[in-house]
C-alpha positions, 0 to 999 in steps of 0.5 A: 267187391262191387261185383259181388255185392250186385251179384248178391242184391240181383241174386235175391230179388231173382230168386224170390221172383223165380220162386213165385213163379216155380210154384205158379207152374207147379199149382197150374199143373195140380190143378189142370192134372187134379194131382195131389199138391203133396205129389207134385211137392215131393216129385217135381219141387222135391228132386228140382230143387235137389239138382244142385246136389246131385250136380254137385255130388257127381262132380265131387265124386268124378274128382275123387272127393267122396266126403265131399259127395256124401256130405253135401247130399246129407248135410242138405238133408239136416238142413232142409228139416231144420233149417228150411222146414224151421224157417217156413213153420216160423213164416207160415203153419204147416199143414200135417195130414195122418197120411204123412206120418203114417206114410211118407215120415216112415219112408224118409225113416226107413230111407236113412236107416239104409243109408246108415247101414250101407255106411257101417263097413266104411264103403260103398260099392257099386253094387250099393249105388244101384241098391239106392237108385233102386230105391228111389224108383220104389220110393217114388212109385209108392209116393205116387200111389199113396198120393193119388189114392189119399187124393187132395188135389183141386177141387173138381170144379177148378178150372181145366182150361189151363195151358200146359206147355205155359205152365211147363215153361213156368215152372222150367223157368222158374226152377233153372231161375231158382238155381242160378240165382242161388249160385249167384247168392252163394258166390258174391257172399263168399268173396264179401265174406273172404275180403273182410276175412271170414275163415273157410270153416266160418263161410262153410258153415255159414254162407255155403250151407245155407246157400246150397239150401236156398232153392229149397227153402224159398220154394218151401216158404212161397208155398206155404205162404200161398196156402199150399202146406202140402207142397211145402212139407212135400219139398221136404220129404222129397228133396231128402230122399232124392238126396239120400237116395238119388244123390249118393246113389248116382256118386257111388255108380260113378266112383265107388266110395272107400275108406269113408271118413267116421266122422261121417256116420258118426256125426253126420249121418248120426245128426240126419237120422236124429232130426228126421226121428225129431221131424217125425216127433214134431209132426204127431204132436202137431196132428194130435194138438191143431192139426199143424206144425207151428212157429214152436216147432219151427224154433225148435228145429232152427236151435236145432240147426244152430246146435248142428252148426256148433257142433260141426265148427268144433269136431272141424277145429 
């Protein structure tokens, strides 16, 4: 049990330092580069802090556990909107540009109606794999364009002498700090949560949901609480795709996945497309009033995480 606990209290002081420092790295390369925050949210802080799924979905399907695979990728997905971009909205106002929502909301859109139309036979072959890597690489490459023509990078008069190979490293360190930190939350809760006699079901919903999210949430957090709206929302929007896209994309290469389970589109994939219609809701309301998204949509994204969980504890039961 003293293993565990250290393992968590070491594990949380890291990972707010690593997230801090990950942002360092990220903001030092908009600035020196004059790229958009919201790019470098969606590129770099999206997919890094979604290595732990992609890592996760490959074993699975490897081992030949394809639930598995497809619901850790859209199960993250929920989580990131409602929980991560909730918590963030209660801490900090979101920042919602026109572009966004006529934009990169209507792609994330886009991107699961793929996902649930590639899931209406029960299977995904090969050949739907390389369609979603695919995909991903159009995606990005309209992110990019997008974001470097709507420019809202630093302002021309920040500074250019800024070391590169330093802010790489920030940000390398940062990011494999963040992961590893997250894995050691998830580990020592897990064995404090077994020893007083949680359930699997309660810790899955509960512990490992939560965990698997963290590098996305407090990378999410530290951005908005530095200013930094477009990197937060970004995170977001990237690490969802790059879940949606990337993730079930290189597991379906691997092994194609047969017989899916139906509770999977009609309950998981159901939920991922609901919240993000919902993300997509809040976020014109929230240009149309103030121009941001604030501690009422960020209430009403954590009820409904919790009405998520509920639901999920009773069709496992």
């Amino acid at each position: 049990m003293a293993l565990a606990i250290i393992a968590v209290i070491i594990g949380l002081a890291v990972l707010v330092w690593s997230a801090d420092t990950f942002i360092d790295g990220a903001t030092s390369l908009a600035v020196r580069f004059n790229m958009p925050r919201f790019l470098i949210g969606v590129v770099i802080l999206g997919i890094g802090t979604s290595a732990p799924e992609l890592v996760v979905s490959a074993l699975a399907a490897v081992a030949g556990s394809p639930d598995l695979a497809l619901g850790n990728a859209y199960g993250s997905n929920i989580i990131n909107i409602t929980l991560v971009l909730g918590v963030t909205a209660l801490i900090s106002p979101i920042l919602i540009r026109a572009n966004v929502i006529r934009h990169d909301l209507i792609l994330l859109l886009a991107v699961t109606a793929l996902a649930a139309f590639q899931l209406l036979d029960g299977n995904l072959s090969r050949t739907d794999g390389i369609v979603l890597i695919a995909s991903l690489i159009g995606v990005l490459l309209i992110q990019i364009f997008l974001s470097l023509r709507n420019n809202t990078a630093a302002d021309v008069d920040a500074p250019k002498d800024i070391n590169i190979a330093k802010a790489l490293a920030t940000l390398t360190l940062g990011l494999v700090l963040l992961i590893v930190s997250s894995r050691s939350i998830v580990w020592g809760a897990v064995e404090l949560a077994t020893l007083w006699g949680m359930s699997e079901l309660l810790i899955g919903l509960t512990i490992v949901a939560i965990g698997t999210s963290l590098p996305e949430l407090v990378a999410s957090v530290a951005a908005a609480r530095r200013g930094e709206h477009d990197m937060a929302l970004g995170n977001i929007i990237g690490s969802n795709l790059f879940n949606t896209l990337g993730v079930v994309g290189v597991a379906t290469v691997i092994s194609p996945i047969k017989n899916i389970a139906p509770e999977i589109l009609s309950r998981d994939v159901l939920m991922m497309a609901g919240v993000t219609l919902l993300l997509f809701v809040l976020a014109i309301i929230a240009y149309n009033r103030q121009g941001e998204m604030k501690r009422g949509s960020g209430l009403v994204l954590i009820l409904t995480f919790i009405g998520y969980s509920a639901w999920l504890g009773t069709s496992a039961v």
